[in-house]
N, CA, C and O atoms as CSV, one atom per row, in Angstrom:
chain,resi,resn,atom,element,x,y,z
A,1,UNK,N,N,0.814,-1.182,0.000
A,1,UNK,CA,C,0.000,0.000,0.000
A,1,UNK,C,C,0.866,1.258,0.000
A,1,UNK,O,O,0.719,2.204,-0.774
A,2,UNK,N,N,2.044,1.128,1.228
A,2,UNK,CA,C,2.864,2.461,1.032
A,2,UNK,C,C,3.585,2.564,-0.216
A,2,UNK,O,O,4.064,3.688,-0.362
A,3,UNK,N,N,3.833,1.726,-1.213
A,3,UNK,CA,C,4.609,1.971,-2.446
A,3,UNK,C,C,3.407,2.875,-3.338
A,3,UNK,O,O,3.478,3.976,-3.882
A,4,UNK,N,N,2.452,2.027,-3.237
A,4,UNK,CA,C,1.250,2.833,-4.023
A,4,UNK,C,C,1.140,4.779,-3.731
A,4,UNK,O,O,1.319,5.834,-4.339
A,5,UNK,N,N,0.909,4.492,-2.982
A,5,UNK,CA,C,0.676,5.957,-1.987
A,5,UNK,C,C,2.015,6.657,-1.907
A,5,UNK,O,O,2.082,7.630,-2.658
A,6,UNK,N,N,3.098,6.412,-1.188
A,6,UNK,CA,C,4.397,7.166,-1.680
A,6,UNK,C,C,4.207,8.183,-2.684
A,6,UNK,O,O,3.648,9.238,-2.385
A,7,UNK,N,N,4.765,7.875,-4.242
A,7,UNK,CA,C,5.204,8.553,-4.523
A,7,UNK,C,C,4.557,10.047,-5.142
A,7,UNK,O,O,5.161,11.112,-5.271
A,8,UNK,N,N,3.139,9.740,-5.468
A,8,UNK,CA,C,2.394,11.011,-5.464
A,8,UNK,C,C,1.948,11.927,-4.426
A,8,UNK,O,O,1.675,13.113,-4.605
A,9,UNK,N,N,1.906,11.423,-3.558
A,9,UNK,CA,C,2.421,12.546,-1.524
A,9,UNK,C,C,3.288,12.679,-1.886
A,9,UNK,O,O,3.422,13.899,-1.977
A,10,UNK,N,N,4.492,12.007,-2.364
A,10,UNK,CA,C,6.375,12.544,-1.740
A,10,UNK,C,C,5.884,13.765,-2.965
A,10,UNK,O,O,5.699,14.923,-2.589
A,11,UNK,N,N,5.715,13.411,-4.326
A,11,UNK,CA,C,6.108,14.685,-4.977
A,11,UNK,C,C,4.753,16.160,-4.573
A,11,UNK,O,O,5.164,17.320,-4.575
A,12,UNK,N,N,3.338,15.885,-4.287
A,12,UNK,CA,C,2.662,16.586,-3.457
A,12,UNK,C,C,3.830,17.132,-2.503
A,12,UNK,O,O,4.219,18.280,-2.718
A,13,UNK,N,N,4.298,16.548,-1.678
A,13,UNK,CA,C,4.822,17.660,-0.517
A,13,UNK,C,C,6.112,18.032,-1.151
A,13,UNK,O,O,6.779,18.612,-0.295
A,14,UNK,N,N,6.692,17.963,-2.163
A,14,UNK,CA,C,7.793,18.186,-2.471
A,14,UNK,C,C,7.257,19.537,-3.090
A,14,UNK,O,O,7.780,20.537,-2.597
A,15,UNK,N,N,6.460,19.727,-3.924
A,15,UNK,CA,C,6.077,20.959,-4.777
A,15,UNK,C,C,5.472,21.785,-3.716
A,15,UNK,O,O,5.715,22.980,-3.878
A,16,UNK,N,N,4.903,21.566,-2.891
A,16,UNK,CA,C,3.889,22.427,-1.875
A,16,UNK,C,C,4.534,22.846,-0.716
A,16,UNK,O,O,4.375,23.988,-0.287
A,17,UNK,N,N,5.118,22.176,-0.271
A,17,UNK,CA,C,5.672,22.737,0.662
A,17,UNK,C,C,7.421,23.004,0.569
A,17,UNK,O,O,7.846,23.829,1.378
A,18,UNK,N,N,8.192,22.514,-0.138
A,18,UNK,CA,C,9.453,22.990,-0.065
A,18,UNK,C,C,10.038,23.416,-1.740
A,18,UNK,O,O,11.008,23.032,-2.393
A,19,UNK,N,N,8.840,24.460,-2.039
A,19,UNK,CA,C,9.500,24.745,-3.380
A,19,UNK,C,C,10.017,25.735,-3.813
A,19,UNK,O,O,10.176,26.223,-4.931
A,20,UNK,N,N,10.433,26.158,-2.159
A,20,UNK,CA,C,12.185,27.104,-2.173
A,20,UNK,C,C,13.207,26.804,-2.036
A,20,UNK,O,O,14.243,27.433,-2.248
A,21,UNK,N,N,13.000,25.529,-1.559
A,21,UNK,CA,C,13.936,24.839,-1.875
A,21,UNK,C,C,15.420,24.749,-2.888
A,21,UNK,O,O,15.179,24.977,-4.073
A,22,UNK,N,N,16.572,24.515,-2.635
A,22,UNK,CA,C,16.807,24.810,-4.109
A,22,UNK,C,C,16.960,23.384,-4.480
A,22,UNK,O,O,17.178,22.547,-3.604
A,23,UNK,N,N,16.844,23.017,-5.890
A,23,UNK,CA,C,16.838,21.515,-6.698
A,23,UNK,C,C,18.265,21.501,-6.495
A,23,UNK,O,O,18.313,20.637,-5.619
A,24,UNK,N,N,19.478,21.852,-6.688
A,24,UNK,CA,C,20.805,21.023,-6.413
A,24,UNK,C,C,20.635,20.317,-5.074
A,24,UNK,O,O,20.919,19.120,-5.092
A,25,UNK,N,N,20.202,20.861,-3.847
A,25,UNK,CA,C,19.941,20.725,-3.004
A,25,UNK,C,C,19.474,19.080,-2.413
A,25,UNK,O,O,19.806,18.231,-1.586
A,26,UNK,N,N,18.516,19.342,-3.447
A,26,UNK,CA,C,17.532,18.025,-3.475
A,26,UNK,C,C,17.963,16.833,-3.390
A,26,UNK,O,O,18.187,16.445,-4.537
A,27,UNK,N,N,18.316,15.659,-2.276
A,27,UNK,CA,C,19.099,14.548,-2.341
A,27,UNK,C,C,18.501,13.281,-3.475
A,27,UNK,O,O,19.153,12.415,-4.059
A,28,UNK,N,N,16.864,13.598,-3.516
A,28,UNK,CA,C,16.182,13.074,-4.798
A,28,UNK,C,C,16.625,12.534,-6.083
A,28,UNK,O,O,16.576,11.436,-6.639
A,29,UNK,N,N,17.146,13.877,-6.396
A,29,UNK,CA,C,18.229,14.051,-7.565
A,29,UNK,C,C,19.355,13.023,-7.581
A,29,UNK,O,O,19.583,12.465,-8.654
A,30,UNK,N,N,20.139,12.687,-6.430
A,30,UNK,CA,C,21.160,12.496,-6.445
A,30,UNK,C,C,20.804,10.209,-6.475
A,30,UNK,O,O,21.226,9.278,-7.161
A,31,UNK,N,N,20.037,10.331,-5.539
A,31,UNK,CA,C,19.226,9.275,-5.877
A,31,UNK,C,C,18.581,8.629,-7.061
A,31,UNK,O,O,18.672,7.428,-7.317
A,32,UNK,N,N,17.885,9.562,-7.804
A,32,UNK,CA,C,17.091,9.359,-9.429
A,32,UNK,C,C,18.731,8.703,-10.515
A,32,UNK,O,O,18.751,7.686,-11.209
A,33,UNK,N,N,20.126,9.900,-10.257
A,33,UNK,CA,C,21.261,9.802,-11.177
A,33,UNK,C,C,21.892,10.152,-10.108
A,33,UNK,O,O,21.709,11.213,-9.512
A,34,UNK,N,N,23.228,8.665,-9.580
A,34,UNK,CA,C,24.026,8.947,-9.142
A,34,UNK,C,C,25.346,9.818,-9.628
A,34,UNK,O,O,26.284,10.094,-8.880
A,35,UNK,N,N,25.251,10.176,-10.935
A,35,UNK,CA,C,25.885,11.053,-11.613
A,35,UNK,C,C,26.218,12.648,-10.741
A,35,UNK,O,O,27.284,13.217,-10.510
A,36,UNK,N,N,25.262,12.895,-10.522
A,36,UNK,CA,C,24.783,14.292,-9.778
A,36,UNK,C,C,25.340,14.588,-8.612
A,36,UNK,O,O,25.321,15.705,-8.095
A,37,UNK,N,N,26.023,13.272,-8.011
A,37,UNK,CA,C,26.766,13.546,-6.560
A,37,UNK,C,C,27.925,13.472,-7.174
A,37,UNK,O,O,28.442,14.231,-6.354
A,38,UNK,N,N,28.898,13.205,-7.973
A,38,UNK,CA,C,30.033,13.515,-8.924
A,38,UNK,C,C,30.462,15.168,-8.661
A,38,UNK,O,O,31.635,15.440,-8.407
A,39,UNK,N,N,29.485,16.169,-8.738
A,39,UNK,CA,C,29.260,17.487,-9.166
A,39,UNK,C,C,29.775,18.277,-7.566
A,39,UNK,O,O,30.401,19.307,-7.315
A,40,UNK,N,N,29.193,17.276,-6.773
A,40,UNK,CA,C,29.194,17.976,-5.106
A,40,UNK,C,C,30.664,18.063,-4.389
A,40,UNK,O,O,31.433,17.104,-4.326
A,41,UNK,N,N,30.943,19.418,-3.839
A,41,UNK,CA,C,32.534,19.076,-2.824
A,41,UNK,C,C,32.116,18.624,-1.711
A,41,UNK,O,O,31.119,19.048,-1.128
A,42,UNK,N,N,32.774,17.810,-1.363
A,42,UNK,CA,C,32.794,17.055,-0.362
A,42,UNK,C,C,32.080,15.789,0.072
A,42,UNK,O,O,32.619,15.019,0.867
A,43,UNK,N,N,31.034,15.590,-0.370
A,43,UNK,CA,C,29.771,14.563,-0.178
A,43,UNK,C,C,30.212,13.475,0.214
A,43,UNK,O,O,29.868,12.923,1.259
A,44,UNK,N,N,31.228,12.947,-0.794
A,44,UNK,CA,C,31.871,11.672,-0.523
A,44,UNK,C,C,32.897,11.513,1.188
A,44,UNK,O,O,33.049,10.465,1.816
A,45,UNK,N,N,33.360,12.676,1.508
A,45,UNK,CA,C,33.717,12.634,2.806
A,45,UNK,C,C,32.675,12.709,3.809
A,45,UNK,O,O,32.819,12.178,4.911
A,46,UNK,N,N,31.467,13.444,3.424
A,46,UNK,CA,C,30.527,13.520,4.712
A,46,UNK,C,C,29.672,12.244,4.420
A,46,UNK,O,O,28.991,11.964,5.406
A,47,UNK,N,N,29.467,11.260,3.226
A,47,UNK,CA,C,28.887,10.308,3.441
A,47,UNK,C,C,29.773,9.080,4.156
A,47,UNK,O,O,29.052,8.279,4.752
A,48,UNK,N,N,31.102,8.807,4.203
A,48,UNK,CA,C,32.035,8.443,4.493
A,48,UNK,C,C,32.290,8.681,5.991
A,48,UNK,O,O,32.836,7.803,6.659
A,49,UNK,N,N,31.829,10.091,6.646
A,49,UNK,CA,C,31.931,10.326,7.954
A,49,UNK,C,C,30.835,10.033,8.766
A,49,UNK,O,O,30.836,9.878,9.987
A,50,UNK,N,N,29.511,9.944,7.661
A,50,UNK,CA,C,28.447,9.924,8.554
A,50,UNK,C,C,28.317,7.996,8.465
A,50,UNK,O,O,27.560,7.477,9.286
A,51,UNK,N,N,28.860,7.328,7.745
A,51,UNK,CA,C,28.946,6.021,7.606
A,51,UNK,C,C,30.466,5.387,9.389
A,51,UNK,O,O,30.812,4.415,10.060
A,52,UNK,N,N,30.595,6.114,9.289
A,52,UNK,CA,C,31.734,6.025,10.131
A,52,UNK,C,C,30.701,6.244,11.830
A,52,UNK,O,O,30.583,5.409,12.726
A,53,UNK,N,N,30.178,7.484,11.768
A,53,UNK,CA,C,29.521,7.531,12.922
A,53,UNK,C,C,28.625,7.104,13.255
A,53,UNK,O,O,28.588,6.842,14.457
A,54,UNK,N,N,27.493,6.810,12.485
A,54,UNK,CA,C,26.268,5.722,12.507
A,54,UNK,C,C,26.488,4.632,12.801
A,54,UNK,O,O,26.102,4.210,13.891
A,55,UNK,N,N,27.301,3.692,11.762
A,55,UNK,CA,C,27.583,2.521,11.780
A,55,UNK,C,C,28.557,2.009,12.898
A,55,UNK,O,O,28.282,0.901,13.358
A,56,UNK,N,N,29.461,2.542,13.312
A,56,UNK,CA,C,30.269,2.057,14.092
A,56,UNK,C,C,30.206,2.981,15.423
A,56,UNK,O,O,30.308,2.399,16.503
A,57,UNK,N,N,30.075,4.132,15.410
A,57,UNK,CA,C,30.785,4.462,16.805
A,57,UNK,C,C,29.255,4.797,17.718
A,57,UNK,O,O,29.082,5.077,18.904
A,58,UNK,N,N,28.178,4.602,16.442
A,58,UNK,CA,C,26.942,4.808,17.949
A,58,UNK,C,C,26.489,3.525,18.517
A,58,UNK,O,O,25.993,3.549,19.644
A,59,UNK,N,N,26.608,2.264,17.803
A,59,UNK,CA,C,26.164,0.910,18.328
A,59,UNK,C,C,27.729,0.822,19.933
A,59,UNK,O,O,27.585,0.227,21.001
A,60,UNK,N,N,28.684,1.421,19.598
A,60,UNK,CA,C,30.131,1.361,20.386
A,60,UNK,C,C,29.162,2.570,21.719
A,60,UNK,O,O,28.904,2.277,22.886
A,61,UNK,N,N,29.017,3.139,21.404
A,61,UNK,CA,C,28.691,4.144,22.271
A,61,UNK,C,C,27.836,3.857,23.111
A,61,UNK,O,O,27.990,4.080,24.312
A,62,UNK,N,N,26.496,3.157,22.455
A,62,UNK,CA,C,25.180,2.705,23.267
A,62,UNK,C,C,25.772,1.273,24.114
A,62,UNK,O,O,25.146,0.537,24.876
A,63,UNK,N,N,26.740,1.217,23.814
A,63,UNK,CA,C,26.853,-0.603,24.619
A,63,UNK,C,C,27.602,-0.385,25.687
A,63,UNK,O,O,27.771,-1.130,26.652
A,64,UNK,N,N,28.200,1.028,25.409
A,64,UNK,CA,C,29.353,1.648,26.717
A,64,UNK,C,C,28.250,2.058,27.455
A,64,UNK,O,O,28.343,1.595,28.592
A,65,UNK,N,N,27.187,2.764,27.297
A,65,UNK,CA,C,26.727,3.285,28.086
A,65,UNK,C,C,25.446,2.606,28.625
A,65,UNK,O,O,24.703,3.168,29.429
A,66,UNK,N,N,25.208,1.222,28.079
A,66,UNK,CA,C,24.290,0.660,28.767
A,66,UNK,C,C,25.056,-0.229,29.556
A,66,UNK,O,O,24.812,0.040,30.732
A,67,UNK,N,N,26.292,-1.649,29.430
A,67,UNK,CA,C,26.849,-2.194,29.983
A,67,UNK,C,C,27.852,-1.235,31.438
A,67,UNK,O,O,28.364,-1.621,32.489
A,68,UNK,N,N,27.757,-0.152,30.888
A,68,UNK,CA,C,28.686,0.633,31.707
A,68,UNK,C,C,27.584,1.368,32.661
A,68,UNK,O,O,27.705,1.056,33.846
A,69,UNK,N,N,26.982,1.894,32.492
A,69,UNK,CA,C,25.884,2.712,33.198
A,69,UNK,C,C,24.502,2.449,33.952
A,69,UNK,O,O,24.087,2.675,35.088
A,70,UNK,N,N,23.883,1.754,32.576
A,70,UNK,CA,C,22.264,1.381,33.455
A,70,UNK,C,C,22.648,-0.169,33.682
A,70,UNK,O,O,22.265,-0.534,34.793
A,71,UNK,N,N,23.242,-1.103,33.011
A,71,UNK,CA,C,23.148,-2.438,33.909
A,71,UNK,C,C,23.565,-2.692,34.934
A,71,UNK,O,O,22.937,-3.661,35.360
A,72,UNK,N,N,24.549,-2.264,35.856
A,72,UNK,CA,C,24.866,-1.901,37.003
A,72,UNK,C,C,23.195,-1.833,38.146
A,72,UNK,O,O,22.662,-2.469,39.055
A,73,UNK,N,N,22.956,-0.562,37.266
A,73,UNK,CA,C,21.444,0.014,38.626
A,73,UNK,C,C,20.915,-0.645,38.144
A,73,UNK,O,O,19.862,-0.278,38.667
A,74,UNK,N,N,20.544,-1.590,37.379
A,74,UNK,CA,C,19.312,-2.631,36.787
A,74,UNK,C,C,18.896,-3.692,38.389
A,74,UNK,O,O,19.560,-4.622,38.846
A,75,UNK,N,N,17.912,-3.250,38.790
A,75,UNK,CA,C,17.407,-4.949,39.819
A,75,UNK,C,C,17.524,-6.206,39.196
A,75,UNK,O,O,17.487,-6.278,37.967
A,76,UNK,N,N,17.643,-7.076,39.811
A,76,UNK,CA,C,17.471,-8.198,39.281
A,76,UNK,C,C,18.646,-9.219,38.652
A,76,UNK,O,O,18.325,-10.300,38.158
């Protein structure tokens, strides 16, 4: 049902509400033709950094701070 429904809302709210948006802007684009992220400075480092911090250092982070912090005060 959500594939159905998707994509005429996504482009509805895309025209209606953010169409000051600017289109380089638009990660859409970059999605539709990966060509288009070729064009961008830097992208490849901030997708690269944000792959770095998502993937690895917040699952590292949440296990420090649950094994380290709340299982301790846990009852039981």
């Amino acid at each position: 049902m959500f594939v159905l429904v998707a994509p005429p809302v996504n482009n509805f709210l895309v025209e209606t509400l953010f169409w000051w948006y600017p289109q380089e802007f638009n990660f859409q684009n970059v999605i539709a033709d990966p060509v288009v992220l070729a064009g961008y400075q830097g992208v490849q480092f901030g997708l690269i950094l944000y792959i770095i911090i998502v993937a690895i250092s917040a699952p590292i982070v949440e296990e420090l701070y649950f094994r380290g912090y709340l299982l301790p005060r846990m009852e039981g």
